[in-house]
C-alpha positions in Angstrom: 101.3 77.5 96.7 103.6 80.2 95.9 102.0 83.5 94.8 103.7 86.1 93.2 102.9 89.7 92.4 103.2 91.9 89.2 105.3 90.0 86.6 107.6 93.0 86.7 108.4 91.9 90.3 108.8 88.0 89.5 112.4 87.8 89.7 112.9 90.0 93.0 110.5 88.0 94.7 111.7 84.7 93.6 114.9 85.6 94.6 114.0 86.6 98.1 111.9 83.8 98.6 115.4 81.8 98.1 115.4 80.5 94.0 119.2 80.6 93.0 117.8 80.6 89.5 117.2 83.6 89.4 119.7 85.6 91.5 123.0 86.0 89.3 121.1 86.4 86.2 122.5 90.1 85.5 125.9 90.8 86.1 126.3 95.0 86.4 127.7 95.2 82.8 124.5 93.2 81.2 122.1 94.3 79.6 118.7 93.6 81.1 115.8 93.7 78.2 113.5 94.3 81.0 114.6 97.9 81.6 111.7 100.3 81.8 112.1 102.9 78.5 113.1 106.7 79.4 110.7 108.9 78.6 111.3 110.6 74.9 109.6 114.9 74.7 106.1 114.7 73.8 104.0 117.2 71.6 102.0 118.0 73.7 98.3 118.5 72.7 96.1 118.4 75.9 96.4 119.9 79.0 96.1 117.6 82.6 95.2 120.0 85.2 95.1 119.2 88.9 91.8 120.3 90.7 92.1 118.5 94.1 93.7 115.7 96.4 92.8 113.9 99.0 94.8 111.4 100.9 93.1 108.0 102.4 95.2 105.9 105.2 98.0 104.0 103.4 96.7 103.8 100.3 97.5 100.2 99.2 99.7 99.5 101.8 103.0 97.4 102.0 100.4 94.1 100.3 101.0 95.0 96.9 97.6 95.0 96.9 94.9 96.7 94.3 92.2 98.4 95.8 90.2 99.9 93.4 87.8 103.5 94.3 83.9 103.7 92.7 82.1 106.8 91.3 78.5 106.4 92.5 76.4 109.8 91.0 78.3 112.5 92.8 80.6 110.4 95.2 83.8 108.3 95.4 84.5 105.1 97.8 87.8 104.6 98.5 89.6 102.2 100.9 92.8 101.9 102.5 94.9 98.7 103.2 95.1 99.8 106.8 91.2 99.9 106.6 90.3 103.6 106.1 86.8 104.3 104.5 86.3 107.4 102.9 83.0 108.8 101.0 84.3 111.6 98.8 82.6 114.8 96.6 83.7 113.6 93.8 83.6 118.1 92.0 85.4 119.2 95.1 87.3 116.4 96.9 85.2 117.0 100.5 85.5 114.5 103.0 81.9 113.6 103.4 82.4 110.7 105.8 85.8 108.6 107.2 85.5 105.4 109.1 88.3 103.3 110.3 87.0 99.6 110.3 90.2 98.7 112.3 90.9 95.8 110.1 93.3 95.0 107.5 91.5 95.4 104.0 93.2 94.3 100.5 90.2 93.9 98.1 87.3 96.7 96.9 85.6 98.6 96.6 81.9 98.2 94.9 78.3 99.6 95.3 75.0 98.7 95.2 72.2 101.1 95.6 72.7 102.3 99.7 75.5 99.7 100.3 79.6 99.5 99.8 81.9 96.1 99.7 85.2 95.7 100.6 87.3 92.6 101.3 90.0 91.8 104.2 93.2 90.3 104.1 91.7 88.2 106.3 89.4 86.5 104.2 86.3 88.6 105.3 83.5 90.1 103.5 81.8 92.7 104.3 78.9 95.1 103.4 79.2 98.5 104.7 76.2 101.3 104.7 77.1 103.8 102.1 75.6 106.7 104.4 78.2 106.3 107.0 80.3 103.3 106.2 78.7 101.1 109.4 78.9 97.4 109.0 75.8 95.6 108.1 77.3 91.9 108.0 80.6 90.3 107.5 80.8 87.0 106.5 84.0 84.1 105.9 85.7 83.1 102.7 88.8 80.6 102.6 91.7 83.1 101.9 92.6 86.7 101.1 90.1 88.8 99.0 92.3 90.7 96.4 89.0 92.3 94.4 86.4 94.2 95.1 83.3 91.8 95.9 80.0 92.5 93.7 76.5 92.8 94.9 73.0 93.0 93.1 70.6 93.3 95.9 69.6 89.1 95.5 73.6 88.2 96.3 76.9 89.4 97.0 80.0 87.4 95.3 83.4 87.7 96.1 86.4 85.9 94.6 89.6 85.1 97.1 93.4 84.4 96.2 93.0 80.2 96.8 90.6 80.5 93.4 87.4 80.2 95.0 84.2 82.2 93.9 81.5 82.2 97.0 77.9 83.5 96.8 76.2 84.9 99.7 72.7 86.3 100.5 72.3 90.0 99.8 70.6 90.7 103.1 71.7 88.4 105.4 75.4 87.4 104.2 74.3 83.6 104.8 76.9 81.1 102.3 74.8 80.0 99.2 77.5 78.3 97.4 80.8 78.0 96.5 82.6 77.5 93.1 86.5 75.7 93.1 89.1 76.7 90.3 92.0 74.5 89.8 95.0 76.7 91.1 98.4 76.0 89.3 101.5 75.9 91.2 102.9 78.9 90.7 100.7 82.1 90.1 100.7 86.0 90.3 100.0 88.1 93.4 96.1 89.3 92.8 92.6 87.9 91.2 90.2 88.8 88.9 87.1 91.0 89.4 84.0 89.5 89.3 80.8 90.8 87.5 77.2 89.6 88.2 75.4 89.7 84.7 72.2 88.8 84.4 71.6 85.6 86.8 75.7 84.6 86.8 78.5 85.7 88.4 81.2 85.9 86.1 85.2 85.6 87.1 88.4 85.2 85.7 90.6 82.4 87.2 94.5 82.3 87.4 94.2 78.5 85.4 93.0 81.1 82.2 89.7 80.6 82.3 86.5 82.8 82.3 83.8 81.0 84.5 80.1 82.2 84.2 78.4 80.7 88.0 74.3 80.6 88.2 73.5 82.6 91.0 70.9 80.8 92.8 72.3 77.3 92.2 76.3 77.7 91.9 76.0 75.5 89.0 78.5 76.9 86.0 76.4 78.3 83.3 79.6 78.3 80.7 83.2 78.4 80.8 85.5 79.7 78.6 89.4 79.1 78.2 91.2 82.9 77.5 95.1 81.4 78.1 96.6 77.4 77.2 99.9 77.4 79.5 102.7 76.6 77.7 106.4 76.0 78.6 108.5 73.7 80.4 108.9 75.7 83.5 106.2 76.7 85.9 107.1 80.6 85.6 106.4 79.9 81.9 103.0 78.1 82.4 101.5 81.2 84.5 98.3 83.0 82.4 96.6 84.6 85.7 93.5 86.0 84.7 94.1 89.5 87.1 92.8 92.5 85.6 89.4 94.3 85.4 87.4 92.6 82.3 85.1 94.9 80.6 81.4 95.1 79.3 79.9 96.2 75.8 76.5 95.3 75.1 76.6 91.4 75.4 80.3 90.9 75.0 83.1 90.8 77.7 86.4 91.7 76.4 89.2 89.7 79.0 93.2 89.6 78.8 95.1 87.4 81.2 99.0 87.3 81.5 101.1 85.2 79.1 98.1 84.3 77.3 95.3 86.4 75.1 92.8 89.3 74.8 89.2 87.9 73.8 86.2 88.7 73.4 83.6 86.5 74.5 79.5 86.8 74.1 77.6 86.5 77.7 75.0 84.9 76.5 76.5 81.5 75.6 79.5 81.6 76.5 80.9 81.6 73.0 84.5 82.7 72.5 84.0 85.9 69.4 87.7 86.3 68.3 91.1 86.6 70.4 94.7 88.0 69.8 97.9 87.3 72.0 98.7 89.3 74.4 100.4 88.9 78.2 98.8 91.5 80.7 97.6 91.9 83.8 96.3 95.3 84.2 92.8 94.6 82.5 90.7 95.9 79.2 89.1 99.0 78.5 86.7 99.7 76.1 86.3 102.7 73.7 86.3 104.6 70.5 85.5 100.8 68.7 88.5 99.8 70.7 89.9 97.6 72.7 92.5 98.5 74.4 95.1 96.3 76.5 98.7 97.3 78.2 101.2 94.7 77.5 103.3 93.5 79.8 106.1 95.2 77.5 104.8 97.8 77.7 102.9 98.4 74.3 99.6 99.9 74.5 97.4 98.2 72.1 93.7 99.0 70.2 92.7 96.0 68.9 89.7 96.7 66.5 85.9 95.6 68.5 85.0 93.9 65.8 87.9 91.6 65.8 89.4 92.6 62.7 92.4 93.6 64.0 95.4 95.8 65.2 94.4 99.7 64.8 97.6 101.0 66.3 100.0 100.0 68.6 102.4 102.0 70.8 105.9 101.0 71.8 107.4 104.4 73.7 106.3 103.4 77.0 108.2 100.1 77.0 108.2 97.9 80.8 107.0 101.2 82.4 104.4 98.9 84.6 101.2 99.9 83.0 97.9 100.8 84.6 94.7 99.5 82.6 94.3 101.8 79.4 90.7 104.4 80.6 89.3 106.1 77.7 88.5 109.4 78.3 87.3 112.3 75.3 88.9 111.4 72.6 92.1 110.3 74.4 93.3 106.4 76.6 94.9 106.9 79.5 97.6 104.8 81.5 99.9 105.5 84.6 103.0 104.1 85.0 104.9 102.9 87.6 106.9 106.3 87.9 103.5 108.0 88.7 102.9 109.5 85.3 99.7 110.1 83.7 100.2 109.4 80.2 97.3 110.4 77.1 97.3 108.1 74.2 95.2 109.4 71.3 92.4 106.9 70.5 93.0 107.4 66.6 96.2 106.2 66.3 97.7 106.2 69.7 100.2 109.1 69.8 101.1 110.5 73.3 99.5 113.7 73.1 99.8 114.8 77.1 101.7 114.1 80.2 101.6 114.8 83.8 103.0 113.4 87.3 100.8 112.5 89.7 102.7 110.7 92.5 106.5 109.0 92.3 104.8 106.1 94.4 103.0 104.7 91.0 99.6 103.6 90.6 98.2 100.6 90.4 94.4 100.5 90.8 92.1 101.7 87.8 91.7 105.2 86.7 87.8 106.4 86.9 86.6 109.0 84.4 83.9 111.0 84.2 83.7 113.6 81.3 87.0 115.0 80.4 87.6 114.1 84.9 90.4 111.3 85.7 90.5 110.3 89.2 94.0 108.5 90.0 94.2 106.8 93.3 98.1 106.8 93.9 99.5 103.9 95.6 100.8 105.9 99.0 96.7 107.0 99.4 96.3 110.1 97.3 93.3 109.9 95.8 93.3 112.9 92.9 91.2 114.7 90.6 92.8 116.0 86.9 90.2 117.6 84.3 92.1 116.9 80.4 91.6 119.5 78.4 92.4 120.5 74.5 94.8 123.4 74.1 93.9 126.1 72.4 
């Protein structure tokens, strides 16, 4: 199996990994429709102000890996690729405890209740105390964990890269089943995050589906098909399911690459509406939004309801998109460049800019109140409070 990373990187990897179909494709005097937009003057309506930074290890490493930080209450988990664990004060950026595992880590991070989960490169689980960061178990999978695994206290589930979901006792980390995707031949470089709703684990698969797995059993509950490949070539054929889904009440709202955005009911299993889209960044929720970064670019809120299309934005066109994060009255994205960018949620005007770091940022922005917390791809985890001007 070839596995690729972020569609923007398709073509440089292919072509290092020897495809002459791709190398030649631009002379110097082409035009290359791929080329990410310059960014236009803004009127700027909101202020981002910086109030700490922290850094932690490596950040995501050389892996292209997305290793997502949690807000717990008052503190922030973050990992390294190199396999720093930090607990942070999420108000003033302390350090309130670092541990070096002294393993390679490329998937996490989650909580439940006085644990943390992370995953190896490996193909390692493991549960961490979230006092000190200690180990309580570790336990195999068959390949490399690219999400963060999920636990409820009954079982901890983790997805890896071969398109496997495993369940494992909560206390003991003891196998209790294991569910088996059908993996095309070509996909992207990362996986889905699971949830755990209810009794199921629920995952996105890079075939396009959404599976919902019984948690005591392993049996699927329901399945649901977000992306159709389509094409002749295998490239073309490629609808990873990658990014964070989200949760509303009863409905999960899910976008894969090259495929759709839908919204499916947890309950049953029933597919609610669905528009095209091709992204891999994940959904956010908000405002009676939906809102999903296009692999174009365009930053789109598609009405909850499934009416559709509220407003679209253009201006920000290949700039490698982080998953849109409401926060106030505002979305916000950063893109590859390391700018924070602040969409308004009525009609999706860029109302406030900032850089954060030139290294880009790939895992999901946390908010809390009017606070974004950016976790910069080099390690710098940072705090920004967005506020109105006067």
């Amino acid at each position: 199996m070839s596995i690729f990373s972020r569609p923007f990187l398709l073509a440089a990897l292919l072509s290092s990994a020897g495809c002459s179909t791709i190398t030649g494709w631009f002379s110097d005097d082409d035009f290359d429709p791929r080329e990410p937009v310059e960014l236009q003057k803004i009127d700027e309506q909101v202020k981002i102000k910086s109030r700490w930074s922290r850094g932690v290890g490596d950040g995501q490493g050389e892996g292209l890996y997305k290793i997502n930080p949690v807000l717990v209450d008052d503190t922030l988990y973050v990992a390294s690729a190199e396999g720093e664990v930090a607990a942070i004060d999420a108000d003033a950026g302390r350090v309130r405890w670092k541990r070096d595992l002294d393993i390679a880590l490329s998937g996490g991070v989650s909580h439940h209740k006085g644990s943390i989960f992370v995953g190896t490169s490996e193909g390692l689980v493991m549960r961490l105390s979230a006092t000190d960061g200690n180990e309580v178990w570790r336990a195999a999978v068959s390949g490399e964990v690219l999400s963060a695994p999920q636990g409820d206290g009954r079982y901890v589930v983790a997805q890896s890269y071969d398109g496997k979901l495993m369940g494992f006792d909560y206390d003991t980390g003891e196998a209790r089943w294991t569910y088996s995707s059908d993996v095309p031949v070509l996909t992207l470089r990362g996986t889905g995050t699971p949830m755990i709703l209810g009794d199921n684990a629920v995952a996105g698969f890079a075939d396009g589906k959404v599976v919902a797995v019984n948690l005591r059993s392993g049996n699927v509950a329901w399945e649901v098909r977000v992306a159709i490949p389509q094409g002749t070539s295998e490239i073309e054929r490629i609808v990873d399911i990658d990014g964070s889904m989200a949760l509303q009440g009863t409905e999960l709202y899910v976008a894969s690459y090259q495929g759709r955005v839908a919204a499916i009911d947890t309950r049953s299993g029933r597919r609610l509406w669905q528009r095209n889209v091709s992204s891999v960044s994940g959904v956010g929720v908000g405002f009676g939004n939906v809102y999903v970064a296009d692999d174009d670019g365009t930053v789109s809120a598609f009405l909850r309801n499934g009416q559709g299309v509220r407003w679209q934005n253009i201006d920000l066109g290949f700039r490698e998109l982080s998953r849109p994060t409401p926060v106030s009255s505002y979305v916000a994205v950063v893109d590859f460049e390391g700018y924070i960018h602040l969409l308004s949620q009525v009609d999706g005007d860029i109302v406030g800019r900032t850089k954060v770091d030139s290294a880009g940022a790939r895992a999901d922005i946390i908010v809390s109140g009017n606070r974004l917390y950016v976790y910069s791809n080099d390690g710098a985890l940072k705090a920004y409070d967005v506020e109105a001007r006067n």
